[in-house]
mmCIF file of the C-alpha atoms, coordinates in Angstrom:
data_MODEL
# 
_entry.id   MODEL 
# 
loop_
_atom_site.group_PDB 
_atom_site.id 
_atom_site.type_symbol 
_atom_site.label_atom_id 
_atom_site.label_alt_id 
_atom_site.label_comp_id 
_atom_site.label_asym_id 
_atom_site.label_entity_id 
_atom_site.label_seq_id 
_atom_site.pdbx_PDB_ins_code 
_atom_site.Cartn_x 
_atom_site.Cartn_y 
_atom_site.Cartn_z 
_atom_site.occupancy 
_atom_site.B_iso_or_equiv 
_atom_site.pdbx_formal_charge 
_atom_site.auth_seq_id 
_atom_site.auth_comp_id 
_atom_site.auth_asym_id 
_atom_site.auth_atom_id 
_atom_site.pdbx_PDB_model_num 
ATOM 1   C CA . UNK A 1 1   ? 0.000   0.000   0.000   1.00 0.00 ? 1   UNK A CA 1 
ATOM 2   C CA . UNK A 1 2   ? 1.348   3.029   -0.992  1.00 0.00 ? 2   UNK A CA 1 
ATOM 3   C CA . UNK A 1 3   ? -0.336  5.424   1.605   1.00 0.00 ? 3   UNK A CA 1 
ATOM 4   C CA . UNK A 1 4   ? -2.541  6.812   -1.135  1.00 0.00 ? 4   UNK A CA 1 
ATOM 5   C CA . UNK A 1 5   ? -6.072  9.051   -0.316  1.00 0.00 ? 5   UNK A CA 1 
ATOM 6   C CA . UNK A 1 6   ? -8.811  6.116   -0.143  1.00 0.00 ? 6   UNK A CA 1 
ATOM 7   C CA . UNK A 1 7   ? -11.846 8.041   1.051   1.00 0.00 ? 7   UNK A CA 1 
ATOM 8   C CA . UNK A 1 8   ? -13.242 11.201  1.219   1.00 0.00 ? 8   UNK A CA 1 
ATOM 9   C CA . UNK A 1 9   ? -16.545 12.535  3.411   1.00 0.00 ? 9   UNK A CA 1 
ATOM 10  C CA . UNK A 1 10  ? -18.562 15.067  2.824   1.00 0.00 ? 10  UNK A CA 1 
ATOM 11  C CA . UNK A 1 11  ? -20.024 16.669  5.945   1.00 0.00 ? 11  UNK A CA 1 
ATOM 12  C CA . UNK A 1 12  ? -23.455 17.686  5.954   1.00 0.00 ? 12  UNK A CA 1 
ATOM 13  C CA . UNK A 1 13  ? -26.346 19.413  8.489   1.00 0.00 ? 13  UNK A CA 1 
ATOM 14  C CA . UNK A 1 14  ? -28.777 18.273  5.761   1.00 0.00 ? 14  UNK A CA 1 
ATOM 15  C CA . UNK A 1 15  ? -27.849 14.990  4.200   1.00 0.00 ? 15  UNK A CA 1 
ATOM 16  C CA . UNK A 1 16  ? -30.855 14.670  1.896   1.00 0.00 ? 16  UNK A CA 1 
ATOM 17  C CA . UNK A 1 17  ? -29.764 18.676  0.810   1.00 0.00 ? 17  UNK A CA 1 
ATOM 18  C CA . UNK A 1 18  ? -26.147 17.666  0.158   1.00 0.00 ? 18  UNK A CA 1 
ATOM 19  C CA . UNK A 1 19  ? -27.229 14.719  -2.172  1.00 0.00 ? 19  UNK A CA 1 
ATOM 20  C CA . UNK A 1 20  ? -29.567 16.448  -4.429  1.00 0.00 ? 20  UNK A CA 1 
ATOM 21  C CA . UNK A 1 21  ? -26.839 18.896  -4.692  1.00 0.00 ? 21  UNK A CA 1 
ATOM 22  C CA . UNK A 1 22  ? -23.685 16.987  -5.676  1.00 0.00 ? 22  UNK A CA 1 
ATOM 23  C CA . UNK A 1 23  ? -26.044 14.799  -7.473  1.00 0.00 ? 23  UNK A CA 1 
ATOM 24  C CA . UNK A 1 24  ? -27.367 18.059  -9.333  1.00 0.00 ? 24  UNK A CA 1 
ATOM 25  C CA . UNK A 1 25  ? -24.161 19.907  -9.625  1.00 0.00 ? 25  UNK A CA 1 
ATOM 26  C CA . UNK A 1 26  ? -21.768 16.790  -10.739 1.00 0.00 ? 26  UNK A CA 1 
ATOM 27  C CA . UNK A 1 27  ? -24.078 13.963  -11.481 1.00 0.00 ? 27  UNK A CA 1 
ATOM 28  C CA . UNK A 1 28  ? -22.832 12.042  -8.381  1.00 0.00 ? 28  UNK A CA 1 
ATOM 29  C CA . UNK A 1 29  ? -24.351 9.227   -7.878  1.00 0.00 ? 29  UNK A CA 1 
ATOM 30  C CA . UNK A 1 30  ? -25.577 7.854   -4.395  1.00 0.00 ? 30  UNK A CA 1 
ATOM 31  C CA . UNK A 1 31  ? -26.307 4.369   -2.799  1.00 0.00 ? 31  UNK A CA 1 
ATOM 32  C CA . UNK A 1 32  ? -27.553 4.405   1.148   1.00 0.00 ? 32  UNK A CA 1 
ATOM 33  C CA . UNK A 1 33  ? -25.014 2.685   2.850   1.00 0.00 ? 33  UNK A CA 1 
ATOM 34  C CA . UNK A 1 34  ? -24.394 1.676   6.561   1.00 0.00 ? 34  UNK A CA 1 
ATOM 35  C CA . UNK A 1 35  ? -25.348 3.902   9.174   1.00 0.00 ? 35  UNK A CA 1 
ATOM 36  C CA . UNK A 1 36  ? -28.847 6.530   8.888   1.00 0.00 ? 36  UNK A CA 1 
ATOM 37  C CA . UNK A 1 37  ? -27.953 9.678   7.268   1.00 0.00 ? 37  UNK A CA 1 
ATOM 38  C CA . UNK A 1 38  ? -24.629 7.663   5.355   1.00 0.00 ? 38  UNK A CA 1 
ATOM 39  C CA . UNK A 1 39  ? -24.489 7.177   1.678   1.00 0.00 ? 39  UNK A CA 1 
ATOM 40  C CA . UNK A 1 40  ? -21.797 6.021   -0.528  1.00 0.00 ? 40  UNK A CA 1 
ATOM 41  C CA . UNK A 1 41  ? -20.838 8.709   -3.050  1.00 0.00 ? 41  UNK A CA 1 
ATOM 42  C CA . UNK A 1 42  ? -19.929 7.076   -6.751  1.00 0.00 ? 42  UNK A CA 1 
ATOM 43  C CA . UNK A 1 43  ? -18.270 9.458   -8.669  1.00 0.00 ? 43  UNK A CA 1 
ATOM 44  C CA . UNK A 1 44  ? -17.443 8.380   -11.944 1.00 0.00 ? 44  UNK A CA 1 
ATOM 45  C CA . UNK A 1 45  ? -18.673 5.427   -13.942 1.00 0.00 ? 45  UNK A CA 1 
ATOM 46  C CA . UNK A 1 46  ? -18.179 1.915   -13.475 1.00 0.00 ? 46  UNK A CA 1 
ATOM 47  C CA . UNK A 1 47  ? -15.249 1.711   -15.499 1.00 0.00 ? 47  UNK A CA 1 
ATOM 48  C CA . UNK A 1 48  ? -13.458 4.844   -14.099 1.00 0.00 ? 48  UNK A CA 1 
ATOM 49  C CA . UNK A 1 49  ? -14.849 4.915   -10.636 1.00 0.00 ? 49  UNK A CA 1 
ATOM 50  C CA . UNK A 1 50  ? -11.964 7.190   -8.915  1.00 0.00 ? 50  UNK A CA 1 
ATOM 51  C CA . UNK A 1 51  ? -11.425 7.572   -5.397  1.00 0.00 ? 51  UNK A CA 1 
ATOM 52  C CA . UNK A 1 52  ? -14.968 6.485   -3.122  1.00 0.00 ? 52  UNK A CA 1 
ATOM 53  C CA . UNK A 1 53  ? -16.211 8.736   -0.900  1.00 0.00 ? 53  UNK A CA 1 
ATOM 54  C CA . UNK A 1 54  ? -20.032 9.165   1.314   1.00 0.00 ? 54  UNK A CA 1 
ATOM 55  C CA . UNK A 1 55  ? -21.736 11.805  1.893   1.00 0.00 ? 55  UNK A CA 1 
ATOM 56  C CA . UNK A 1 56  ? -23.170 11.926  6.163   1.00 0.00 ? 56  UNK A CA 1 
ATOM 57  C CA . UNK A 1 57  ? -24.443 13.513  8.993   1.00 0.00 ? 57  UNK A CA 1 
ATOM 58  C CA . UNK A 1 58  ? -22.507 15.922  10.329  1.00 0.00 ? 58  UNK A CA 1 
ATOM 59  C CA . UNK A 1 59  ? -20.765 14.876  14.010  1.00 0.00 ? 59  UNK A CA 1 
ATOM 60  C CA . UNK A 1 60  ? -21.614 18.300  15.273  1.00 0.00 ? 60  UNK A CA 1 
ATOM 61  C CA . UNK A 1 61  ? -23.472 21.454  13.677  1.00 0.00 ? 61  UNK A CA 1 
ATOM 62  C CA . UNK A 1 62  ? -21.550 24.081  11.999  1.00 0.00 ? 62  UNK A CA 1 
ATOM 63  C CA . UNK A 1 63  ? -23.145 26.549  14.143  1.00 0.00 ? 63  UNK A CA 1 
ATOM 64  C CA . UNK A 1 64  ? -21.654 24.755  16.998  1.00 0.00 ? 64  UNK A CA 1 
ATOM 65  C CA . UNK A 1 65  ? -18.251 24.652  14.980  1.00 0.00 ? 65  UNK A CA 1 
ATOM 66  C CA . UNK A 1 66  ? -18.843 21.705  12.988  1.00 0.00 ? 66  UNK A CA 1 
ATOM 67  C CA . UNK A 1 67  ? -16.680 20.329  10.420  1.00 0.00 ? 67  UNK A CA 1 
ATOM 68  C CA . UNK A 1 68  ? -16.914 21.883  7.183   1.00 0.00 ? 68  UNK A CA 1 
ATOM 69  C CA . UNK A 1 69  ? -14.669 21.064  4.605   1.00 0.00 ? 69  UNK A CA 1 
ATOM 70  C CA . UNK A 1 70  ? -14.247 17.075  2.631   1.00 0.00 ? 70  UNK A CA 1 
ATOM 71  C CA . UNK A 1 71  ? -12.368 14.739  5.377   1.00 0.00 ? 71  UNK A CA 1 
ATOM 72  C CA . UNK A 1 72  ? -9.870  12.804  3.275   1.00 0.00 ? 72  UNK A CA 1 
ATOM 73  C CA . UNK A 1 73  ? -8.700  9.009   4.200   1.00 0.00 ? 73  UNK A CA 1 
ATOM 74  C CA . UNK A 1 74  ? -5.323  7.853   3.532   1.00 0.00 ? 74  UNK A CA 1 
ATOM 75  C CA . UNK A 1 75  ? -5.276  4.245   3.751   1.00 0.00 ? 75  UNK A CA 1 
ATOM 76  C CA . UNK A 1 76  ? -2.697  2.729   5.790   1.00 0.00 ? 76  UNK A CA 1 
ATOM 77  C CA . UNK A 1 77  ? -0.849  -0.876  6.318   1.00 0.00 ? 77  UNK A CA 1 
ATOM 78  C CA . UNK A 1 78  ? -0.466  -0.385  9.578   1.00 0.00 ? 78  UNK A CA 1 
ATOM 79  C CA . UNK A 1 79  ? -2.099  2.156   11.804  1.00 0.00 ? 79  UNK A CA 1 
ATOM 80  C CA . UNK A 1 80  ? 0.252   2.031   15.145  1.00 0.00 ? 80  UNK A CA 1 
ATOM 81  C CA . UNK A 1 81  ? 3.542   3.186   13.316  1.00 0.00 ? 81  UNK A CA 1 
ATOM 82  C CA . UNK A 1 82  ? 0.773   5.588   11.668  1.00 0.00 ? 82  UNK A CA 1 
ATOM 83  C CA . UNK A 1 83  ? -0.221  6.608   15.506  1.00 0.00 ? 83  UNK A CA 1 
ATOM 84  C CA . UNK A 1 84  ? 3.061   6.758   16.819  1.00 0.00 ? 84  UNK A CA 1 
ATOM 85  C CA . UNK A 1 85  ? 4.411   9.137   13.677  1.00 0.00 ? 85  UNK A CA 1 
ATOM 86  C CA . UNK A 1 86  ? 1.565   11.694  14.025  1.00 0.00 ? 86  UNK A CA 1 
ATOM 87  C CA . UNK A 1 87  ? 2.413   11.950  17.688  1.00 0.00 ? 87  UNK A CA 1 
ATOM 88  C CA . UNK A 1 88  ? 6.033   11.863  16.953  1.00 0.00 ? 88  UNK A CA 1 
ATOM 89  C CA . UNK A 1 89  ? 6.428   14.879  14.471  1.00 0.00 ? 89  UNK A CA 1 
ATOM 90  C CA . UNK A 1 90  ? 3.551   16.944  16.386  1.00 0.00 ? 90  UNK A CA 1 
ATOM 91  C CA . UNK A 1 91  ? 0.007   15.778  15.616  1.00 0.00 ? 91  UNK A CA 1 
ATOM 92  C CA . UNK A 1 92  ? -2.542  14.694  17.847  1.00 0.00 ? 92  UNK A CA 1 
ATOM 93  C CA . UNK A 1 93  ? -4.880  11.186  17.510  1.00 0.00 ? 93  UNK A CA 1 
ATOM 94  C CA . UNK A 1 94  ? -7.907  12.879  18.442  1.00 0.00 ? 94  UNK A CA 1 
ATOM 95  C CA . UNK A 1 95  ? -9.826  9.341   18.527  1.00 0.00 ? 95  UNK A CA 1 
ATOM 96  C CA . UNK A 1 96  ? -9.098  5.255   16.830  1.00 0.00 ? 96  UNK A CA 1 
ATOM 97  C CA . UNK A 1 97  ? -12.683 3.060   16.321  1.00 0.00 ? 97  UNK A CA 1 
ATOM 98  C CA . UNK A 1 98  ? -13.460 0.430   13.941  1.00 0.00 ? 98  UNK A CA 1 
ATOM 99  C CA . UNK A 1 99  ? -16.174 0.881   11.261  1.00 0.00 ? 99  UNK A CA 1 
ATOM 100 C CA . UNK A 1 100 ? -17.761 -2.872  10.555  1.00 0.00 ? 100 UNK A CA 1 
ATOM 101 C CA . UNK A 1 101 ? -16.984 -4.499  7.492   1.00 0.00 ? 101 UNK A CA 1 
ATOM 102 C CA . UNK A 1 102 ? -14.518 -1.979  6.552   1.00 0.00 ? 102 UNK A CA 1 
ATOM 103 C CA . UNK A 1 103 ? -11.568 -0.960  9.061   1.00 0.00 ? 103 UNK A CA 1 
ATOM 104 C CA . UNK A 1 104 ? -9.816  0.239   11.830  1.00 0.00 ? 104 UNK A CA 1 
ATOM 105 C CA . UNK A 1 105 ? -9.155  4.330   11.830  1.00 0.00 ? 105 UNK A CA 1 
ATOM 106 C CA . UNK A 1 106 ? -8.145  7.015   13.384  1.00 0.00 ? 106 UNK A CA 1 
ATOM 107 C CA . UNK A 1 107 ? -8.828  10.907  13.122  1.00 0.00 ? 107 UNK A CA 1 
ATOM 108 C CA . UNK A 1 108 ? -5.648  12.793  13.465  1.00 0.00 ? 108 UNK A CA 1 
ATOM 109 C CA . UNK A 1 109 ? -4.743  16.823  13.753  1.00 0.00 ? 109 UNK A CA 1 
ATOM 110 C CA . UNK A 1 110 ? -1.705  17.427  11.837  1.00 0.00 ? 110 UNK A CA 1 
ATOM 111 C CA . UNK A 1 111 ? 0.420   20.791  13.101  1.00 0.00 ? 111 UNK A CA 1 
ATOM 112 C CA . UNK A 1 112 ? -1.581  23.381  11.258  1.00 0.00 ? 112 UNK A CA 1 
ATOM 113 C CA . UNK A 1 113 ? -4.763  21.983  12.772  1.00 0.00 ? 113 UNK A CA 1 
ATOM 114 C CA . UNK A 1 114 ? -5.886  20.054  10.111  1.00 0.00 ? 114 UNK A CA 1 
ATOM 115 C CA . UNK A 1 115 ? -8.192  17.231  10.447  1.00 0.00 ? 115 UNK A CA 1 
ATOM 116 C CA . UNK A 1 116 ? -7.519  14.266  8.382   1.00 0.00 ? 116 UNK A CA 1 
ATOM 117 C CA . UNK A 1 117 ? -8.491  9.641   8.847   1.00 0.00 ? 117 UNK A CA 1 
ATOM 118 C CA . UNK A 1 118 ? -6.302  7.087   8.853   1.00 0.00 ? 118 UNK A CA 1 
ATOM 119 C CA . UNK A 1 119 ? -7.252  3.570   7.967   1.00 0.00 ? 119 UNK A CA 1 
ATOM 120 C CA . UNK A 1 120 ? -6.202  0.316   7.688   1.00 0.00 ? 120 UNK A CA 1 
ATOM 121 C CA . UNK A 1 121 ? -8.954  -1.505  5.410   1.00 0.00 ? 121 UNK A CA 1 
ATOM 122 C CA . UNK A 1 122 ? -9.671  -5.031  6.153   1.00 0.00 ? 122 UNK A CA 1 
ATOM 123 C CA . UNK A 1 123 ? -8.347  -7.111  2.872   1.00 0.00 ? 123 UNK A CA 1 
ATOM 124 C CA . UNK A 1 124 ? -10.537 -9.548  1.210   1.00 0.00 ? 124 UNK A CA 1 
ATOM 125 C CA . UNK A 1 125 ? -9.410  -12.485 3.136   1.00 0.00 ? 125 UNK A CA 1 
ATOM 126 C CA . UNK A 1 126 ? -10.356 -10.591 6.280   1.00 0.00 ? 126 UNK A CA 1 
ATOM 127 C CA . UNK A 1 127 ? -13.586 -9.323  5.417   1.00 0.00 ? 127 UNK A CA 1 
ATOM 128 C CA . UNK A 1 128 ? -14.900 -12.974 4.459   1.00 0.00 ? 128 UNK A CA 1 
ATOM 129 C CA . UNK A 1 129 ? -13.631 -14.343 7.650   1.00 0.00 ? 129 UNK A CA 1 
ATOM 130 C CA . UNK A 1 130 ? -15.808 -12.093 9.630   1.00 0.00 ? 130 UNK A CA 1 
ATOM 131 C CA . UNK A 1 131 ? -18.750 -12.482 7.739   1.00 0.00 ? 131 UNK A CA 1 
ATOM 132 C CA . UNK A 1 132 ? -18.928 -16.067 7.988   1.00 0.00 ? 132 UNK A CA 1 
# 
C-alpha cells in the first residue's frame, strides 16, 4: 500500500440537501449505505470509478463549529507506526474506532490543525472471515 487518499466525506447538516446537490451539480451518484444519514458517493462510472467517498451527517453542527470542509482518508498498512508518527512529528490522535466491514481508523490533527483519517482496510481475506 502506498499510503494513497482512499476516502473522502462530505459533511453535511442536511444529508438529503447535500445529495440532491452533488447529485445536481456533478451527477454524483448515491447508494444508502451503513449507518442513517450515510451514503456512498460514486463518482465516476463503473469503469473509471476514482477515489470512493459518502456523503453523512454531520458529528456536530456548523453553528456549533462543525466540520466543514471534505475529510480525506489515507489508507494505511499499519495504523500504530501511523499513531506513533503523528504523535512523533507533532500531531494529535484525536480518537481510533473500527467501522464494521470496513476498518480500523483514526482521526488525526496534523500541526496546522488540520483534520484528516487514517485507515487500515480489512483485505478480502479478512472481510470474508468475519462475515462467515
Amino acid at each position: 500500500m502506498t499510503n494513497r487518499i482512499a476516502h473522502f466525506d462530505v459533511s453535511a447538516d442536511d444529508v438529503e440537501r447535500a445529495r440532491r446537490f452533488y447529485e445536481r451539480v456533478f451527477g454524483w451518484r448515491f447508494e444508502a449505505w451503513g449507518p442513517p444519514d450515510f451514503y456512498r458517493v460514486f463518482t465516476g462510472p463503473p469503469d473509471e470509478p476514482g477515489i470512493h467517498g459518502s456523503v453523512s451527517k454531520r458529528l456536530e453542527p456548523v453553528v456549533g463549529g462543525g466540520r466543514t470542509a471534505y475529510e480525506c482518508t489515507i489508507a494505511v498498512d499499519d495504523l500504530g507506526s501511523i499513531k506513533d508518527a503523528v504523535l512523533a512529528n507533532g500531531g494529535k490522535v484525536l480518537d481510533e474506532h473500527e467501522i464494521v466491514g470496513v476498518g480500523r481508523m483514526i482521526h488525526f490533527e496534523d500541526t496546522e490543525g488540520n483534520v484528516a483519517a487514517a485507515m487500515r482496510y480489512l483485505t478480502a481475506e479478512e472481510r470474508a472471515c468475519r462475515s462467515s
